[in-house]
C-alpha positions as CSV (number, residue, x, y, z in Angstrom):
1,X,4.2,2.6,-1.3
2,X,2.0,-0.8,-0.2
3,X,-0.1,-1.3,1.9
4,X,1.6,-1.9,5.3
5,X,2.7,1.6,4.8
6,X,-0.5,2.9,4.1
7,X,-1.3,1.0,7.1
8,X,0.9,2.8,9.3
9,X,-0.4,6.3,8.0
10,X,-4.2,4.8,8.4
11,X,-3.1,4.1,12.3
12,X,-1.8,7.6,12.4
13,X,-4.7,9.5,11.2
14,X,-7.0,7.4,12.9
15,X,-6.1,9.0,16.4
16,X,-7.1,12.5,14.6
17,X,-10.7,11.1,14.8
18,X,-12.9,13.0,16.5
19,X,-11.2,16.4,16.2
20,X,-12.8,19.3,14.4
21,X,-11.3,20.8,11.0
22,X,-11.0,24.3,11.4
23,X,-8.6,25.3,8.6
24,X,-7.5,23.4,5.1
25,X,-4.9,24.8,3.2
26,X,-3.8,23.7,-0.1
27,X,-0.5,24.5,-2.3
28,X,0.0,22.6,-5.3
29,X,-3.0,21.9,-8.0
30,X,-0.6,19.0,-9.7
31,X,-1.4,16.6,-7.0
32,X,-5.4,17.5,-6.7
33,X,-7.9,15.1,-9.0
34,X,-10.8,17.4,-7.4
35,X,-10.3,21.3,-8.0
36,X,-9.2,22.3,-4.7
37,X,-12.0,25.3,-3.5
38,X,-13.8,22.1,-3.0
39,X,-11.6,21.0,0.0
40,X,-13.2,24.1,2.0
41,X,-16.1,22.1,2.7
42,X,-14.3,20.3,5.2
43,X,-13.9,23.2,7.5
44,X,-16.1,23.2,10.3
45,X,-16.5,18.9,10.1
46,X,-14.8,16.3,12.1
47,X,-13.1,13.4,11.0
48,X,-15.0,10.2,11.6
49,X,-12.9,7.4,10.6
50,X,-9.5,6.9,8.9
51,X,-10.1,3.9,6.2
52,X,-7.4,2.0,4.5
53,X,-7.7,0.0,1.2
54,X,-4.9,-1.2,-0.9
55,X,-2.5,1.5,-1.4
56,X,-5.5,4.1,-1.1
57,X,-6.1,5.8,3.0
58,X,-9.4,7.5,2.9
59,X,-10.3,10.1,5.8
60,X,-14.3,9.9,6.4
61,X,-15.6,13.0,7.8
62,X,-19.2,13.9,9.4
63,X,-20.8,15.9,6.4
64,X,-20.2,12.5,4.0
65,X,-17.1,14.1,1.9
66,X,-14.4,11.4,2.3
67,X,-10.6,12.8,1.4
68,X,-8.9,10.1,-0.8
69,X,-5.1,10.0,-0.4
70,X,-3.0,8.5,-2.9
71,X,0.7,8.5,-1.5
72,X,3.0,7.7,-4.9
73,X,6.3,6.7,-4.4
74,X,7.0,9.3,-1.6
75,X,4.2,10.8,0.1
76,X,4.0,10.9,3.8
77,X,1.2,12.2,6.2
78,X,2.4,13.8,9.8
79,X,1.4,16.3,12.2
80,X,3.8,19.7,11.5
81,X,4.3,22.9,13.1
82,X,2.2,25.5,11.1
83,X,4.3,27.8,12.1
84,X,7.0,26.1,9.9
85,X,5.0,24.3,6.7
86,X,7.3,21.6,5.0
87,X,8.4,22.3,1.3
88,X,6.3,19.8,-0.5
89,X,3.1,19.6,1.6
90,X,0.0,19.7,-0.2
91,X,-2.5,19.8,2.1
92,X,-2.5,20.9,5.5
93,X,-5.6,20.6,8.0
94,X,-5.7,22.3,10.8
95,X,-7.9,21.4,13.8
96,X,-9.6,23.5,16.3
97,X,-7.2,22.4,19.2
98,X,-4.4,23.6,16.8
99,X,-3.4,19.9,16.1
100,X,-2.7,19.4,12.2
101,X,-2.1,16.5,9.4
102,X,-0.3,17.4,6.6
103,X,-0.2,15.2,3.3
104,X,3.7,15.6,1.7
105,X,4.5,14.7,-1.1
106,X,8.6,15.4,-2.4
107,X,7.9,14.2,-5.7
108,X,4.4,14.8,-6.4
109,X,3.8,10.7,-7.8
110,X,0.7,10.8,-5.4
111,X,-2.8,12.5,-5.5
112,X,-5.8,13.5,-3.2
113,X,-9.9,13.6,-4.6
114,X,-12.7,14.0,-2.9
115,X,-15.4,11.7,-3.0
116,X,-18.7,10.8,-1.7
117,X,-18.6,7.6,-1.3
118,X,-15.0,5.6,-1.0
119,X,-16.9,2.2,-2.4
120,X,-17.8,3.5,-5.4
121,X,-15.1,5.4,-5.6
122,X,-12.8,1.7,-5.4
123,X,-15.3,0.3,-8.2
124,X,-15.1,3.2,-10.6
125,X,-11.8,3.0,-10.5
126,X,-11.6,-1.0,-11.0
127,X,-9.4,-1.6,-7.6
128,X,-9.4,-5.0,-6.7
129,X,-10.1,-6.8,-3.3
130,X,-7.6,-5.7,-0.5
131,X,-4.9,-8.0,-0.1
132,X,-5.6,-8.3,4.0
133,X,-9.9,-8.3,3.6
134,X,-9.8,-11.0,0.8
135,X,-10.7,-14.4,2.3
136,X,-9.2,-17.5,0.9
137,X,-12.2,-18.7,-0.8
138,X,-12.3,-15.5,-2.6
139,X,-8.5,-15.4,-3.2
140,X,-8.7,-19.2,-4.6
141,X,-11.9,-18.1,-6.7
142,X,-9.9,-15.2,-8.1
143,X,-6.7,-16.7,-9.1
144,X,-8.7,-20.1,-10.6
145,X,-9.7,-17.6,-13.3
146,X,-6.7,-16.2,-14.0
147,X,-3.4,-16.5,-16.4
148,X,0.0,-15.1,-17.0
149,X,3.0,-14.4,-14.9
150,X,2.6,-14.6,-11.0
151,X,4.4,-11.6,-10.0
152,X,2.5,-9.3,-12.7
153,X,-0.7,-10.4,-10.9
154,X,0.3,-9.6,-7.2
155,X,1.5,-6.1,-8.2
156,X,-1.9,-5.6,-10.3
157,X,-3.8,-3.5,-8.3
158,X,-6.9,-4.4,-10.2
159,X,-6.4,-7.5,-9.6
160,X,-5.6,-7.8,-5.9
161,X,-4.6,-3.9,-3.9
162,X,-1.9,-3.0,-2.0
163,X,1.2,-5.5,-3.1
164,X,4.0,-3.4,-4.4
165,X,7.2,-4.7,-6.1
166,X,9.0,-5.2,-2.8
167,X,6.1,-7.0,-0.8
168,X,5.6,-9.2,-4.2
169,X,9.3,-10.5,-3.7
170,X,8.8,-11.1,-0.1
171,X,5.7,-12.8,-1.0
172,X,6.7,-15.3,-3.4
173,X,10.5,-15.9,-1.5
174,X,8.2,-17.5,1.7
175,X,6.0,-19.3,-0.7
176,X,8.9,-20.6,-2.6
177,X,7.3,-20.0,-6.0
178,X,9.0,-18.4,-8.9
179,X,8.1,-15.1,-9.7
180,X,7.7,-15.5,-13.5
181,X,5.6,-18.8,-12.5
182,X,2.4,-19.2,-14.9
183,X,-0.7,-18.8,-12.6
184,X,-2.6,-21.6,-13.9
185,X,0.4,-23.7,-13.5
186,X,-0.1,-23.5,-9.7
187,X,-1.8,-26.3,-7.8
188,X,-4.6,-25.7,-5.3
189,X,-1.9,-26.2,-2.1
190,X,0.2,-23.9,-4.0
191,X,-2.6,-21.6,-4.1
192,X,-3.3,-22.0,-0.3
193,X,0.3,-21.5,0.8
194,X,0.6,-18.3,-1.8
195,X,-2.2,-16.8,0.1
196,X,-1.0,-17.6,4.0
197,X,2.5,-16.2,2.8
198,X,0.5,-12.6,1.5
199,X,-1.2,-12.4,5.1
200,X,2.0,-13.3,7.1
201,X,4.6,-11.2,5.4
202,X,2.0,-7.9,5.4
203,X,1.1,-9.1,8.5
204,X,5.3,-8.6,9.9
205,X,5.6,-5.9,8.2
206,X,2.7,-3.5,9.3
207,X,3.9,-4.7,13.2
208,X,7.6,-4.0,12.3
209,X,6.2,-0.9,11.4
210,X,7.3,-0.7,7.6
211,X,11.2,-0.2,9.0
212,X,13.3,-2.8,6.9
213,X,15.5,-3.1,10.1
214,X,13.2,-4.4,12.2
215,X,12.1,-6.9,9.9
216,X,13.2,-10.6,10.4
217,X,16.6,-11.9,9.3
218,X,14.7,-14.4,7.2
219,X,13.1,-11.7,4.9
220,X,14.3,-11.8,1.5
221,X,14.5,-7.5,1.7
222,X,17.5,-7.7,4.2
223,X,20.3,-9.6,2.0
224,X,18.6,-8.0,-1.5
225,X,20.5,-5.3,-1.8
226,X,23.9,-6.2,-0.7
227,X,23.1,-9.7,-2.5
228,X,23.3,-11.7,0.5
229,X,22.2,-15.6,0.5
230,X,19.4,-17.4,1.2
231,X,18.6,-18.2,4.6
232,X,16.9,-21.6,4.0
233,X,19.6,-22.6,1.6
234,X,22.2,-20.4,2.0
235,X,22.1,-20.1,-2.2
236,X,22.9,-16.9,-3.6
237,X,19.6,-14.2,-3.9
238,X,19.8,-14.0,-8.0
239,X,18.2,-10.4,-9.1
240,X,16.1,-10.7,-12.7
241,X,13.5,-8.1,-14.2
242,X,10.0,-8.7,-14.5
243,X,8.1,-6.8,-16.6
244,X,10.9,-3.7,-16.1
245,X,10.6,-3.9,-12.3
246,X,13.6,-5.6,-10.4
247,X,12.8,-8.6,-8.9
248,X,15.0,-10.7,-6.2
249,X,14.8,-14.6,-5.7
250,X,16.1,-17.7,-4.1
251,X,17.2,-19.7,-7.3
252,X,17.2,-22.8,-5.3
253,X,14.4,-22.4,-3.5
254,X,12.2,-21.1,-5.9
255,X,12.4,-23.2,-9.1
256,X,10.8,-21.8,-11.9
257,X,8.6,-24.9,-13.8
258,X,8.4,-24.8,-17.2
């Protein structure tokens, strides 16, 4: 998952706020990075804010614990009827008006810690900026310094958080850059417009509410599949691999320079 989904869970939890935890029940120990007796401290606190950075959602509650969610590949967070737990949920809280959120997980990719503090937390584990808080000077700062293959750097999480494989494709289509482009081959407008095209596409994507649907006809993500054609060009969306992970492109539109 990427950060407009994360997002969308972030929004989600964040109307939780307020409400006291007066349950937490856990199920599987695969998932859980702190042993899980430790959750129990969050019964009898209320959640305070519902934080998002990258592809991590952290839920700050009033006693200073903070619940770090990790969601994998196919993690979800929803409000469930205890009375009928989901296979697959991890942890359920339950709230003193009998509300809940339950982190699910079908294939168990994601994980949940507590934690203390959620910046340190970020810097101990070497996440980089958030692809939506980094300003352009700091974005232009970052990717002056560095080398190698474009598309490898957006999905680095160390070096910028929250840009998946799909997002990344997006990304590059409405920059029109290559996504096995050389970073310090790109030019300081090239820089500029890669940056504007991160921020606009996560941008549609977090108020299209992560659904592919309802995502404009000019995203790359709605011909990839059925290997549609450009929209600009009307050339034919070539799929390659990068680095193992499938990758979809406008040959025409984005040359690659040599």
């Amino acid at each position: 998952m990427e950060s407009p989904e994360i997002e969308k869970f972030r929004q989600f939890a964040q109307k939780k706020v307020g409400k006291k935890i007066k349950k937490v029940h856990t199920f599987d120990s695969r998932v859980f990075k702190t042993p899980r007796k430790k959750f129990e401290k969050l019964k009898g606190h209320k959640l305070k804010k519902a934080h998002r950075h990258g592809k991590y959602l952290a839920l700050e509650t009033d006693n200073g614990l903070w619940v770090i969610l990790h969601f994998g590949m196919t993690g979800k967070l929803r409000s469930i009827n205890i009375e009928k737990i989901p296979k697959h949920t991890t942890l359920l809280l339950i709230f003193d008006d009998e509300d809940s959120l339950a982190y699910i997980s079908t294939r168990q990719l994601g994980f949940l810690a507590l934690a203390t503090d959620f910046k340190k937390y970020l810097e101990d584990k070497k996440v980089g900026k958030d692809s939506q808080q980094i300003s352009e000077k700091q974005f232009l700062e970052l990717f002056a310094k560095k080398r190698g293959i474009l598309k490898n750097a957006l999905n680095n999480q160390s070096v910028i958080a929250g840009i998946g494989n799909i997002y990344a494709d997006e990304i590059l289509y409405h920059a029109q850059l290559h996504p096995q482009r050389k970073i310090n081959s790109l030019t300081q407008k090239e820089l500029k417009t890669l940056y504007r095209s991160i921020q606009d596409v996560l941008e549609i994507a977090i108020k299209a509410r992560t659904s592919f649907s309802r995502l404009p006809t000019t995203f790359i993500i709605k011909n990839r599949y059925r290997r549609g054609s450009c929209y600009r060009c009307k050339s034919k969306i070539k799929k390659i691999y990068v680095s193992s992970r499938p990758t979809y492109f406008c040959p025409q539109c984005q040359k690659k320079v040599i």
